[in-house]
C-alpha positions in Angstrom: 215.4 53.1 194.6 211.9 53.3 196.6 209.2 54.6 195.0 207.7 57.3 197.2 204.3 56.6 196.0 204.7 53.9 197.0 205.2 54.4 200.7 202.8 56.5 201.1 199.9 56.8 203.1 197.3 59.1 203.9 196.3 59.4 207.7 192.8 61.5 208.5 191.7 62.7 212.0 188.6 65.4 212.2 189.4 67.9 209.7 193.2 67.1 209.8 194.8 65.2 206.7 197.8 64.5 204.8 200.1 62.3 203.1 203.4 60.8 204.9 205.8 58.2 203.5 205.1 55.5 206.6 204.2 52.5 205.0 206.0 49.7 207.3 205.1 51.4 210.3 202.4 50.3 213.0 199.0 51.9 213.8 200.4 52.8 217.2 203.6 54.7 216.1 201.5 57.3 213.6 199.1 57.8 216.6 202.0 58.5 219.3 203.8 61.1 216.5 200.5 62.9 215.4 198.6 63.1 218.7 199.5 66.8 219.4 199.8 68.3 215.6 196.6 66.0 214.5 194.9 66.1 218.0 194.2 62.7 218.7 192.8 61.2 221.2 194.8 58.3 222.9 191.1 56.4 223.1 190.8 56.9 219.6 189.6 53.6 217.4 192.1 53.2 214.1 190.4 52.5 210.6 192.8 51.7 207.5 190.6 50.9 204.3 187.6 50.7 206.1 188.0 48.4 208.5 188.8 48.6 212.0 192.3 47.8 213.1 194.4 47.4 216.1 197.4 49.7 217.2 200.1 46.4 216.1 198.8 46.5 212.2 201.4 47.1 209.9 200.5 50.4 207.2 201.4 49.3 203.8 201.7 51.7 200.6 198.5 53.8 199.7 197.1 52.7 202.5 194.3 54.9 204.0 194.5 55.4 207.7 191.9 57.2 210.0 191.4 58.1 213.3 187.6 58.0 214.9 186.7 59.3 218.1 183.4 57.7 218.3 181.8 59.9 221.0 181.4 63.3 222.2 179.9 65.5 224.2 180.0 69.1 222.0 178.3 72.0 223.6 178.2 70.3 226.6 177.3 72.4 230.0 179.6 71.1 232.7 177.9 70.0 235.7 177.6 72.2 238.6 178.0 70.7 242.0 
């Protein structure tokens, strides 16, 4: 029996978080299934544990994965032509 603890791992984007059981999964797959529901950015950088990571790293149990969008441009006044 798998301990669902176990399996676990928290993902973070913005103000979004939660648990899922994904632990065995790549970087790449959480970011393609969370993009709309979790608004993620495709250019976003992937932290797990605090360090950065690429999209092939493997998510183990208890793992902590986040999602950083490193720049923004909030409140910006489009340019007129």
């Amino acid at each position: 029996m798998i301990n669902v603890s176990q399996n676990m791992v928290k993902v973070i984007h913005g103000a979004n978080d939660d648990l899922f059981a994904v632990a065995g999964t790549t970087v790449a797959t959480i970011q393609n299934h969370l993009a709309d529901a979790f608004n993620i950015p495709i250019e976003a950088f992937a932290w797990v544990n605090g360090k950065l990571v690429g999209e092939e790293f493997i998510l183990c149990g208890n793992d902590i994965l986040e999602f950083i969008f490193p720049e923004g441009v909030k409140g910006a006044i489009p340019k007129q032509n």
